[in-house]
Backbone bond lengths (Angstrom), bond angles and torsions (degrees), N, CA, C in turn:
res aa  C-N    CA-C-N  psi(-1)  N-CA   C-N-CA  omega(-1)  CA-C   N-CA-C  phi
1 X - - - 1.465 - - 1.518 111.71 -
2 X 1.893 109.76 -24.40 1.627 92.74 -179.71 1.456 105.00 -85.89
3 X 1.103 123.71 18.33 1.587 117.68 -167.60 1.747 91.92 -95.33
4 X 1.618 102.89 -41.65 1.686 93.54 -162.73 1.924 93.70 -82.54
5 X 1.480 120.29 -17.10 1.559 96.73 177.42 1.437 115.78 -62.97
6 X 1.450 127.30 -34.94 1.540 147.51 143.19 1.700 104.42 -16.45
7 X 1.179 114.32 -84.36 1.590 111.56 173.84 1.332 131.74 -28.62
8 X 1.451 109.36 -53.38 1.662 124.30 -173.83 1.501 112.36 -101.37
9 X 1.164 121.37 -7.74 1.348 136.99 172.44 1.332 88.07 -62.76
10 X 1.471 137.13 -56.22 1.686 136.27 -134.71 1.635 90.24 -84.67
11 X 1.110 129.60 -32.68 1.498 142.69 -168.03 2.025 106.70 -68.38
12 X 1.538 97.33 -46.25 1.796 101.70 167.36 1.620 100.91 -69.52
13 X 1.004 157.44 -79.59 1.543 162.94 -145.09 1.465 106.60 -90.52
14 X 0.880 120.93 -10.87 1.849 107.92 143.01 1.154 111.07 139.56
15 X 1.603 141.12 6.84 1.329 137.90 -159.20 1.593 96.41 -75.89
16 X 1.376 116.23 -39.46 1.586 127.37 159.74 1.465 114.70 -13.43
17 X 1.859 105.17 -61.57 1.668 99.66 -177.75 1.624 116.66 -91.86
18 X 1.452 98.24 20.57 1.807 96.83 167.92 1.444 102.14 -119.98
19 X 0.897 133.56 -26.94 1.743 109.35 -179.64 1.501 114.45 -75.48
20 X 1.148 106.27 -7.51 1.950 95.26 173.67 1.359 102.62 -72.52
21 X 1.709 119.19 -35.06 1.337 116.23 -168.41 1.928 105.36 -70.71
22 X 1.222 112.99 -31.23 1.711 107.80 -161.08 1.620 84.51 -110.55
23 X 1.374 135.88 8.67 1.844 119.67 164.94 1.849 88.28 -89.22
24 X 0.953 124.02 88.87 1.204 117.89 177.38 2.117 104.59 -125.80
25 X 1.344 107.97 131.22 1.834 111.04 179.79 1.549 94.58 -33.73
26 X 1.464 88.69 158.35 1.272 116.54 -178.13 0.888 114.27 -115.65
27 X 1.689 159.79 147.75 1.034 154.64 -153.17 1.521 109.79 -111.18
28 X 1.057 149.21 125.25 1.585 135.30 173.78 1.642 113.91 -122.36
29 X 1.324 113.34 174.44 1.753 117.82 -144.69 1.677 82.04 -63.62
30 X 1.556 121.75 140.92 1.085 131.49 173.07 1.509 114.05 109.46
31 X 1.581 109.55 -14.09 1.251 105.66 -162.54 1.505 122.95 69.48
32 X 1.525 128.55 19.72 1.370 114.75 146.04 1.689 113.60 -87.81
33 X 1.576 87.90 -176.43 1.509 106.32 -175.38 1.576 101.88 -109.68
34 X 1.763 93.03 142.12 1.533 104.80 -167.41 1.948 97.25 -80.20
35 X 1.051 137.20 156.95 1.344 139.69 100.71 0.859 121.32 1.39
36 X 1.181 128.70 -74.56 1.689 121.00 -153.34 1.612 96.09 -104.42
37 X 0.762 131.90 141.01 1.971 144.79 144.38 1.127 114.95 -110.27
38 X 1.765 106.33 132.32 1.702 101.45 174.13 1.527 95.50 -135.27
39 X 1.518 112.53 157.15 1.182 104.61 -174.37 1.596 108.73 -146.38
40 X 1.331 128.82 125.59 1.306 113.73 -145.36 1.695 100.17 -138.02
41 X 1.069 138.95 122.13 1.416 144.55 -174.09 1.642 119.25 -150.22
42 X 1.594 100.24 -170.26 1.688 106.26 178.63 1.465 87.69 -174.25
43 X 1.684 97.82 177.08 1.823 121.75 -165.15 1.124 103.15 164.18
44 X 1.333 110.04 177.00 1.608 110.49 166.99 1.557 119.28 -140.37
45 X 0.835 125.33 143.67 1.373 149.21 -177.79 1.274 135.30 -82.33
46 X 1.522 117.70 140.93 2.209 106.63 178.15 1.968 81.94 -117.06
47 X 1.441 88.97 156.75 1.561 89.40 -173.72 1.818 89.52 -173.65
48 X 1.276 98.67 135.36 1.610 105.82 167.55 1.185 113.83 -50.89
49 X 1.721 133.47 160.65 1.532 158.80 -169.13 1.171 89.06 -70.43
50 X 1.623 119.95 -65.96 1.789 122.71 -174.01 1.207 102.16 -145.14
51 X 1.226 137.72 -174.31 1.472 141.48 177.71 0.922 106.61 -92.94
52 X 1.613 102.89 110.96 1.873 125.34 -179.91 1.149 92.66 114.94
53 X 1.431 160.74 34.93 1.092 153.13 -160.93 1.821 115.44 -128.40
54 X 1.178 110.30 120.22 1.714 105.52 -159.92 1.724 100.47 -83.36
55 X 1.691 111.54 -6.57 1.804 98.87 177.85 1.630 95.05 -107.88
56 X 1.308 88.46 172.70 1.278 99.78 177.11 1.333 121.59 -153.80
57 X 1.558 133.89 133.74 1.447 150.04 -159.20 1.673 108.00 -106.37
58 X 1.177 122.14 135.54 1.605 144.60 147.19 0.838 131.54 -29.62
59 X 0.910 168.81 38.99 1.833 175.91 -108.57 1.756 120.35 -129.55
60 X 1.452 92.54 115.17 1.361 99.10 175.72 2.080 106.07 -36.32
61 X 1.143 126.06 -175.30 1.187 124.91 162.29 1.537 113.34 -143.00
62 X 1.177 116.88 87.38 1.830 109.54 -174.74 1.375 107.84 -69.89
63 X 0.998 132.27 176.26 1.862 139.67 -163.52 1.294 125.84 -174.32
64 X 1.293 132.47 75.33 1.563 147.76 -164.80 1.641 110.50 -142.31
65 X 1.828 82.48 133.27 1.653 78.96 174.21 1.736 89.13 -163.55
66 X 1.723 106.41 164.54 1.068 109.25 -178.91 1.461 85.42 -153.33
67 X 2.032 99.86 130.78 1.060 122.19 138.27 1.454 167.83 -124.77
68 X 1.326 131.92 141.66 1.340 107.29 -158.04 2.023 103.46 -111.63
69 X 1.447 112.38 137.84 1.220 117.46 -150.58 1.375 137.68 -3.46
70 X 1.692 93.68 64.64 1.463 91.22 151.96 1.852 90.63 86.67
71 X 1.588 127.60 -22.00 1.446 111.83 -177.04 1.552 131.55 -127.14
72 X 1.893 88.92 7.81 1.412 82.93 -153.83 1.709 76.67 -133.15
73 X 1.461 127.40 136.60 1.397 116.80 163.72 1.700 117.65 -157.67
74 X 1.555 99.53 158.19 1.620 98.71 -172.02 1.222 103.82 -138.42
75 X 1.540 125.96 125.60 0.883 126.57 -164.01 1.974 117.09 176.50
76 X 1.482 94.81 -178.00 2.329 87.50 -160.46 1.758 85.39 -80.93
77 X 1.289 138.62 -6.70 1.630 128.18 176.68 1.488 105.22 -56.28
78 X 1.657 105.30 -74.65 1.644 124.19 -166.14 1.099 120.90 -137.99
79 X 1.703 107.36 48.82 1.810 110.06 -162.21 0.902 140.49 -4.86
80 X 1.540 159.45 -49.11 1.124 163.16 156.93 1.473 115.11 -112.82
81 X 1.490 123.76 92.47 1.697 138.12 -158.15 1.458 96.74 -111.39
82 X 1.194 132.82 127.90 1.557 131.02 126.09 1.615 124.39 -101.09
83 X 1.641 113.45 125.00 1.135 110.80 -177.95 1.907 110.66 -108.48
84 X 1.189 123.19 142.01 1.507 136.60 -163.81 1.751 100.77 -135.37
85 X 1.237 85.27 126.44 1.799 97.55 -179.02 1.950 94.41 -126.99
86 X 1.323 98.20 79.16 1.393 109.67 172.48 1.747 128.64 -60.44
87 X 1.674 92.31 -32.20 1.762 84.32 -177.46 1.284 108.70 -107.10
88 X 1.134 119.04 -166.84 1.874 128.30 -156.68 1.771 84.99 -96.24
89 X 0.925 126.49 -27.41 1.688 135.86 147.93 1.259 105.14 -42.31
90 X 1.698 126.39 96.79 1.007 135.15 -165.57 1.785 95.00 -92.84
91 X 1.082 123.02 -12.72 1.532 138.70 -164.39 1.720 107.08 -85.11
92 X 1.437 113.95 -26.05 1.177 130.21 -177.86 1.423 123.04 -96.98
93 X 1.090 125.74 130.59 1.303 127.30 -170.87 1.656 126.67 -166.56
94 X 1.701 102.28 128.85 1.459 116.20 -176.31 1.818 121.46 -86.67
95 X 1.075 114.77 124.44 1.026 119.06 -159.58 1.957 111.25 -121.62
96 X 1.334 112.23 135.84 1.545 112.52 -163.81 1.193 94.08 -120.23
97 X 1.798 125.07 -166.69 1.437 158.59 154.54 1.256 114.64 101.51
98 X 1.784 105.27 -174.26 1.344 141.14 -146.17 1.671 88.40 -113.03
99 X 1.851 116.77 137.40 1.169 111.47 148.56 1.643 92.36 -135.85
100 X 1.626 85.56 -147.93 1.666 94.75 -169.55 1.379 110.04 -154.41
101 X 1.653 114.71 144.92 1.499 107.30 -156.56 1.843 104.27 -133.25
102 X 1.243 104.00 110.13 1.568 91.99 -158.84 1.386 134.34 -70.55
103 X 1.003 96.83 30.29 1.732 120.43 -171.65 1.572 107.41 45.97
104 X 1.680 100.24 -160.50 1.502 118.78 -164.34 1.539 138.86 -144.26
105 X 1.933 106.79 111.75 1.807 92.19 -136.21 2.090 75.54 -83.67
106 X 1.498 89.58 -179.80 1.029 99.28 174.48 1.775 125.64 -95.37
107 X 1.936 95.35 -5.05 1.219 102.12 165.73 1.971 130.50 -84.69
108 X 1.246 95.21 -19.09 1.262 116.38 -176.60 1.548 117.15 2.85
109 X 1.997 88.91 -57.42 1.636 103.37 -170.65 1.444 108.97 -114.79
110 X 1.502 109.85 53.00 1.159 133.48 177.31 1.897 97.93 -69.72
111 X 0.988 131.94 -40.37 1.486 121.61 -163.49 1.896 96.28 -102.17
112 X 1.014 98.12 27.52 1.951 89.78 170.51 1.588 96.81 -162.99
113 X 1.448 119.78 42.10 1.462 122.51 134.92 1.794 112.95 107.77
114 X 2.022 100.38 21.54 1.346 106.40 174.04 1.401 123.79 51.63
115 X 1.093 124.02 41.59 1.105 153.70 156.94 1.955 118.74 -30.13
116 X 1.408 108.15 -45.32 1.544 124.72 166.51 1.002 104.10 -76.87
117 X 1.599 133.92 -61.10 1.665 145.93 -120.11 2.286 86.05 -65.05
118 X 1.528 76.66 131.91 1.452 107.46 163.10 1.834 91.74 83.88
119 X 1.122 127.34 9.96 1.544 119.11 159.31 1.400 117.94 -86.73
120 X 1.190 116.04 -9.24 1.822 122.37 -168.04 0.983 119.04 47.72
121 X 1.811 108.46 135.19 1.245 122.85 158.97 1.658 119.56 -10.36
122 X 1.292 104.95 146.98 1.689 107.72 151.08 1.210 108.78 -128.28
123 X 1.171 124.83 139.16 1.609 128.08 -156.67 1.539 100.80 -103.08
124 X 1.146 126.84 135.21 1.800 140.67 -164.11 1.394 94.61 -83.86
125 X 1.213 111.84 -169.02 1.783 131.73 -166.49 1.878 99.67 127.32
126 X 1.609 95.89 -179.48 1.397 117.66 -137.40 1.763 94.65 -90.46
127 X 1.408 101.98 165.58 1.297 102.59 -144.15 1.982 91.89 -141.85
128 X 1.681 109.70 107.35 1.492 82.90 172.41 1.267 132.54 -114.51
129 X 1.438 122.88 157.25 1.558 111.34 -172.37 0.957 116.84 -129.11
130 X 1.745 115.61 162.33 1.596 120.90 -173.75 1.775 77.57 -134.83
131 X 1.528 93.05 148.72 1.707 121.68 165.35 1.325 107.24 -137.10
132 X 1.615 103.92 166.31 1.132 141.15 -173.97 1.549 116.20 -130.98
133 X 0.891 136.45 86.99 1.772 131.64 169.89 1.507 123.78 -122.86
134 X 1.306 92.49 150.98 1.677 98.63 -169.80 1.694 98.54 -136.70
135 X 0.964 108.41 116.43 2.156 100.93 176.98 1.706 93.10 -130.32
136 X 1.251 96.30 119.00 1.343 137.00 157.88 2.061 122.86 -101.68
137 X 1.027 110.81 77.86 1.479 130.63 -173.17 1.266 93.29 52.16
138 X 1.267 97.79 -138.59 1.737 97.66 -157.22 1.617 116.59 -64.36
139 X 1.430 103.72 9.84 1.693 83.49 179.69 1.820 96.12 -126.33
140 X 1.559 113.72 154.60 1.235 130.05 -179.34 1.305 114.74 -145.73
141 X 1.795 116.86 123.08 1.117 146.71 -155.60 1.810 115.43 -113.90
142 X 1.096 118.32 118.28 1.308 110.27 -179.77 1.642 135.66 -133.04
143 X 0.866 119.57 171.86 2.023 106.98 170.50 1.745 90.80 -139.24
144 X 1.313 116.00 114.21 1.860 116.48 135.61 1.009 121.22 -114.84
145 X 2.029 91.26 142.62 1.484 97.35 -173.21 2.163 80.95 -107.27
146 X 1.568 96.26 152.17 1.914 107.50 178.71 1.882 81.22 -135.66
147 X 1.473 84.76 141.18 1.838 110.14 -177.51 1.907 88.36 -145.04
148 X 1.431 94.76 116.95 1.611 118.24 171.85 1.232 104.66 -74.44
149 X 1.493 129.75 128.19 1.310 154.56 -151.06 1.526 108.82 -134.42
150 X 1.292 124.00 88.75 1.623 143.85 -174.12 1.618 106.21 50.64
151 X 1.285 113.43 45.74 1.836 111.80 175.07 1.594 92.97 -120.34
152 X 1.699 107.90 150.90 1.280 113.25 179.77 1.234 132.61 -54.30
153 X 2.126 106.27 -26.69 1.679 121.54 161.41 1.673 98.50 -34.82
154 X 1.078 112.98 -79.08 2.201 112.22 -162.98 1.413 92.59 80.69
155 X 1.007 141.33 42.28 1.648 118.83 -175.46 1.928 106.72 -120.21
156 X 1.609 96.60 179.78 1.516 82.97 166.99 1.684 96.16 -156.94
157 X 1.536 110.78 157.78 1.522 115.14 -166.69 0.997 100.52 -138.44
158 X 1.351 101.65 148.52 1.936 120.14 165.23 1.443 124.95 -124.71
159 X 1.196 108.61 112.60 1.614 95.23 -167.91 1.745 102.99 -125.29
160 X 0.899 95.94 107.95 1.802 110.76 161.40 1.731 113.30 -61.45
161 X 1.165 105.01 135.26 1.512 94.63 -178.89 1.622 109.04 -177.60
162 X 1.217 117.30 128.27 1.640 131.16 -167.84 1.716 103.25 -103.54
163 X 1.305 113.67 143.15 1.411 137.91 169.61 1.265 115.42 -100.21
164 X 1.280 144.09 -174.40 1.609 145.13 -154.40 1.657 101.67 154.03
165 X 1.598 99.83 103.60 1.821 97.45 170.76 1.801 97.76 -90.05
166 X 1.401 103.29 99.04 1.286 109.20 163.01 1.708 128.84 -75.81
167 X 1.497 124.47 -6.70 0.794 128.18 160.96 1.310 128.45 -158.57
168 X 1.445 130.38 132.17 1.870 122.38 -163.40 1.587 93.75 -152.07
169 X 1.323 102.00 121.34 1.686 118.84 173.10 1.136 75.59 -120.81
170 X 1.750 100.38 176.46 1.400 117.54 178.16 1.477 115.91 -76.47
171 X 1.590 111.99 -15.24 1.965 114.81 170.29 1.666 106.49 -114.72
172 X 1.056 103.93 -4.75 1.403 95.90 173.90 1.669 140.36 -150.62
173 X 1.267 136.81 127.07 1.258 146.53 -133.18 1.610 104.96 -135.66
174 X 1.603 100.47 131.17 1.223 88.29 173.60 1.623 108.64 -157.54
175 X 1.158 128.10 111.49 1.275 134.38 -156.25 1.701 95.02 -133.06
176 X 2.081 99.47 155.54 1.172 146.44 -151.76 2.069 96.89 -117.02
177 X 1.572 88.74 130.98 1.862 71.24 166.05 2.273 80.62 -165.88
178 X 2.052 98.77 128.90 0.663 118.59 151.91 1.393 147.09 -119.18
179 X 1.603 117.99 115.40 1.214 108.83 -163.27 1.847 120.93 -126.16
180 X 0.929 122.14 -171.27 1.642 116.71 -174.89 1.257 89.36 -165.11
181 X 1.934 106.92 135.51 1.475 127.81 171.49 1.242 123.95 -119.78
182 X 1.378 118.95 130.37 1.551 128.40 162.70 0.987 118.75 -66.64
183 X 1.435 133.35 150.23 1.433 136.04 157.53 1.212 129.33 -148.33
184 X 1.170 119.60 149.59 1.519 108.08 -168.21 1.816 128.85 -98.56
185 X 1.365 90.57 -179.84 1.962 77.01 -178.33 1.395 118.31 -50.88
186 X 1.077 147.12 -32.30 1.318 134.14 -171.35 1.348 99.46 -86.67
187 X 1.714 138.52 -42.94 1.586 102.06 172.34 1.767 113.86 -84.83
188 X 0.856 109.06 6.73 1.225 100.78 162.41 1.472 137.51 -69.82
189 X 1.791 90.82 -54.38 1.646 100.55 -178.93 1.836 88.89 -84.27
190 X 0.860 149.70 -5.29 1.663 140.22 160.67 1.680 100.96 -73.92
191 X 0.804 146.82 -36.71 1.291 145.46 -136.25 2.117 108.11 -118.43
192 X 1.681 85.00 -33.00 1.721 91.11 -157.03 1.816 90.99 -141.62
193 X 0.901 117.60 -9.52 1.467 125.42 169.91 2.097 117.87 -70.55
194 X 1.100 107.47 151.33 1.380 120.93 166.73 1.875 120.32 -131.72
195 X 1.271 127.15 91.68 1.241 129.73 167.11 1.823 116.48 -34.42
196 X 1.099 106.41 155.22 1.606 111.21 161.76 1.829 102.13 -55.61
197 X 1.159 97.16 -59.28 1.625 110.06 -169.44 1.881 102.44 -48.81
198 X 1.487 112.63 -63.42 1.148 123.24 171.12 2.056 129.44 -30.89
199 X 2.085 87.82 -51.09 1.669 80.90 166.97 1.095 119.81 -104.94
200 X 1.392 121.20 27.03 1.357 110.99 152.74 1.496 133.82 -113.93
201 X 1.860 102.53 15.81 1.131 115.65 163.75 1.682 99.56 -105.28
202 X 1.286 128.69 -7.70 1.800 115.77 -166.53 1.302 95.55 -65.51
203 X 1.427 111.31 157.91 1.892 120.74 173.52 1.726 84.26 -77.98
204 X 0.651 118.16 -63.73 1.607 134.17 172.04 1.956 119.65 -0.51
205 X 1.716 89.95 -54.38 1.461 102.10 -169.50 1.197 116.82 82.89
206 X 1.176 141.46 19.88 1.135 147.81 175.59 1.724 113.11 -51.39
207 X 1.295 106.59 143.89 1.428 125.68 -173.92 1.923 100.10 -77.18
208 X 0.779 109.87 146.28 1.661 113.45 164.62 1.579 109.16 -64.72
209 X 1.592 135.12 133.24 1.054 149.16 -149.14 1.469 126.03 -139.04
210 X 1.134 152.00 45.65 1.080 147.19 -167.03 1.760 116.50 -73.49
211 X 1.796 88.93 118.60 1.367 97.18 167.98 1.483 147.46 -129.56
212 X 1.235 126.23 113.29 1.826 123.92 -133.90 1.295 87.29 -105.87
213 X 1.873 108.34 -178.12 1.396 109.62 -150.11 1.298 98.94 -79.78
214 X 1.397 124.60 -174.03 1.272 152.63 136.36 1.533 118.94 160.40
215 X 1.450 124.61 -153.64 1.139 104.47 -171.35 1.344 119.23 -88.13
216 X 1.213 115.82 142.14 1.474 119.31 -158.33 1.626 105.65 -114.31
217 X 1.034 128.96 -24.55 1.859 109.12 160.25 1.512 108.24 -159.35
218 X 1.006 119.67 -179.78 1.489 139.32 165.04 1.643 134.56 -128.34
219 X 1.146 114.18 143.29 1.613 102.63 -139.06 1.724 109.00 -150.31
220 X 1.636 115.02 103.25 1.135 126.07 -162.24 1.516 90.32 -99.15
221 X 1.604 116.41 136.69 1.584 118.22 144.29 1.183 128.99 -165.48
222 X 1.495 130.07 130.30 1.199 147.34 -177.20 1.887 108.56 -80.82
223 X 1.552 94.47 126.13 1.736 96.87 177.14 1.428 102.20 -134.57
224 X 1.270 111.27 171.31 1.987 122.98 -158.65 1.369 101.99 -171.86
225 X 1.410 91.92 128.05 1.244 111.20 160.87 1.762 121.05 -138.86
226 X 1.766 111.34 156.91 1.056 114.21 -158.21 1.488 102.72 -125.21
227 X 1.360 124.91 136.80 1.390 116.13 -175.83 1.828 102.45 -89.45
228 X 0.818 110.57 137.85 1.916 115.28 -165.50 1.848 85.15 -106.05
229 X 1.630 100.49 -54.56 2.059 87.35 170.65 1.598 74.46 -162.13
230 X 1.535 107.79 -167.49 1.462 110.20 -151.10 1.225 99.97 -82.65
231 X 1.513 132.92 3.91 1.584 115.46 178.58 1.465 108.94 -111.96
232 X 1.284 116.83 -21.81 1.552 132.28 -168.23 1.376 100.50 -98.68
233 X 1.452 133.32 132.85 1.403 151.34 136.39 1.429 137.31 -107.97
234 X 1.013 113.57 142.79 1.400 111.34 -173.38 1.407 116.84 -122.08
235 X 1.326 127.27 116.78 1.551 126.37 -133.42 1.829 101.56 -139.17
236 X 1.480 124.15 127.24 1.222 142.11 -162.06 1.697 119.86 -137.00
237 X 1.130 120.71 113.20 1.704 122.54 -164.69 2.128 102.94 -115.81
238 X 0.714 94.27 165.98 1.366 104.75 171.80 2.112 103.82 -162.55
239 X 1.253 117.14 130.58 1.165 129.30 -158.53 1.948 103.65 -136.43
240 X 1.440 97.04 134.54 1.667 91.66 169.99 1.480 88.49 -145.20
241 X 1.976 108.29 138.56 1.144 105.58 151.51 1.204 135.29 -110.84
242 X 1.240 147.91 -173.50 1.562 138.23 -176.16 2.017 103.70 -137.92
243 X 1.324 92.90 105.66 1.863 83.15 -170.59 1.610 86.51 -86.23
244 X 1.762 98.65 146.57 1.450 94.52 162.43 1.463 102.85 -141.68
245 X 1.414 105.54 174.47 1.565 121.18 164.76 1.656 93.94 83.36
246 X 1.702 97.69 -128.97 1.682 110.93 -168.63 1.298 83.78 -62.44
247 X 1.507 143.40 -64.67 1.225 131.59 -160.84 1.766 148.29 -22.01
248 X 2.016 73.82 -48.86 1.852 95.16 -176.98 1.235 89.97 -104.30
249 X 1.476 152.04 30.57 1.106 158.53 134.59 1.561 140.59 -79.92
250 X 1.003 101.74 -10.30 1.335 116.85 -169.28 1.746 97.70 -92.18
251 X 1.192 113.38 151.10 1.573 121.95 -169.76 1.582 105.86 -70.36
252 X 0.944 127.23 -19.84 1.329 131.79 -164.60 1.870 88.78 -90.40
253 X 1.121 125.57 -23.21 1.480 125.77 -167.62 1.852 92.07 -115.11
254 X 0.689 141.32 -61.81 1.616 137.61 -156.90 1.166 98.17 -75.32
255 X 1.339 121.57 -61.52 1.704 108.86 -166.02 1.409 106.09 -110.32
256 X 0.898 122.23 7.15 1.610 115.67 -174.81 2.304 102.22 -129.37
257 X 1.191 115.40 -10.61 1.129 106.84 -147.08 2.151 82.36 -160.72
258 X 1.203 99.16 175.21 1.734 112.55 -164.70 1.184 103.35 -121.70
259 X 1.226 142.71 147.40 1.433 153.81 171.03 1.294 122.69 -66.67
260 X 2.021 92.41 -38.80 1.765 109.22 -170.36 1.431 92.98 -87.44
261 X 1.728 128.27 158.21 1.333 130.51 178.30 1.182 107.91 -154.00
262 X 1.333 137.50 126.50 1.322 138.41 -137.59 1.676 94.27 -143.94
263 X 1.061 116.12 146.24 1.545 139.36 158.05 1.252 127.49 -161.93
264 X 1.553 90.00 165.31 1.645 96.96 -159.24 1.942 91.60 -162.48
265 X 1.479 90.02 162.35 1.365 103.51 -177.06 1.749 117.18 -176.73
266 X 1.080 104.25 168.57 1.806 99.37 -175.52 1.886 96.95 -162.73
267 X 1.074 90.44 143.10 1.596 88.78 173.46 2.052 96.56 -159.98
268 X 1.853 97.98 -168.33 1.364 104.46 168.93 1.611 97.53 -126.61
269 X 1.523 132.07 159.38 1.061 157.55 -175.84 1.595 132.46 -130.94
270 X 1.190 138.61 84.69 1.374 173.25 157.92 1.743 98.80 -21.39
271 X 1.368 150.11 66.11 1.460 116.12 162.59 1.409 123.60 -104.84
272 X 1.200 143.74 134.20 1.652 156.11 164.26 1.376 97.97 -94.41
């Protein structure tokens, strides 16, 4: 189970806005374009304990994906994706699938003073999503809605959020993407909430906490990639989040944990 929080972890802290740049066609003898693209890598990563969490752990970074023209893909970004470009608006595009969210032990932040202990686990499972995108040259605009599918979260999110190719040579790329997410009472009070039951099992002592929906952070990050030759890339993110409202309120975030949440990562990337 810590291998797949590793996987979907890379998808919150930004690996998301580098594989669109390195899933790019492949060229085959003749100069057509294949069908299939696969694209296969690793790196490693800094990433908070849990969300709201002031330490932060190292993480391998695994990196695989396979696609078939351009609509159909599986992979550690958005596990099971279908993308649909319905109108004569080639710029516009509907977007489906299934991911997976590896939930949340309660030991996590066992080596910086148990911080969870006596809130319990929340147990992960599959996660589905609908998008919205529109890219008009260098800038790209979006809405996803994610609805938790038998995991202890129960929650559901909306996050609006714009892209910006601030820079494109022919080896090197480097784009901007700011976004902000809603969420509702159930991942909220799962996520940022404290039960009666809860603070009077925390080592902590925590007060009982109730936290209802709204928007819960905002979230700047710059990603890059470098063409090394046309099959090899070498790909670098830097991520900040901003918890607000019930979010950066909740005891597990104000006095025990940080509001600001930062990531970063670098790896190399393999596609045929």
């Amino acid at each position: 189970m810590h291998n797949v929080k590793i996987f979907f972890l890379s998808a919150a802290f930004g690996v998301g806005m580098v594989v669109p740049a390195l899933a790019q066609d492949v060229d085959m003898a003749g100069g057509k374009k294949s069908d299939w693209n696969f694209l296969i890598g690793g790196g490693a990563m800094v990433a908070p304990t849990y969300e709201g969490s002031k330490h932060y752990e190292v993480n391998p970074l695994p990196l695989a994906a396979v696609t078939w023209r351009d609509s159909i893909s599986l992979g550690t970004r958005d596990g099971l994706k279908v993308v649909v470009k319905p109108l004569m608006d080639r710029g516009f595009s509907v977007n489906g699938g299934i991911g997976y969210w590896g939930g949340r032990r309660e030991g996590v932040d066992k080596d910086h003073g148990d911080t969870l202990r006596g809130l319990g686990n929340l147990s992960g499972g599959a996660v589905g999503k609908l998008g919205l995108d529109y890219q008009i040259q260098a800038l790209d605009i979006g809405l996803d809605l994610a609805r938790d599918l038998g995991n202890d979260r129960d929650g559901t999110t909306v996050t609006m959020k714009g892209g910006y190719k601030i820079f494109k040579s022919q080896r090197f790329h480097l784009n901007g993407e700011l976004s902000t997410t809603w969420a509702d009472d159930n991942y909220m009070s799962n996520m940022f909430g404290i039960t009666q039951t809860q603070a009077m099992n925390s080592l902590k002592h925590y007060s009982a906490y109730s936290a209802g929906s709204g928007i819960k952070d905002v979230t700047f990050g710059l990603n890059a990639n470098y063409d090394i030759t046309s099959a090899i890339s070498m790909f670098g993110f830097v991520k900040m989040t901003r918890l607000l409202d019930d979010a950066a309120d909740s005891p597990i975030v104000k006095t025990q944990g940080s509001d600001n949440q930062y990531g970063a990562g670098v790896g190399l990337a393999y596609r045929f």
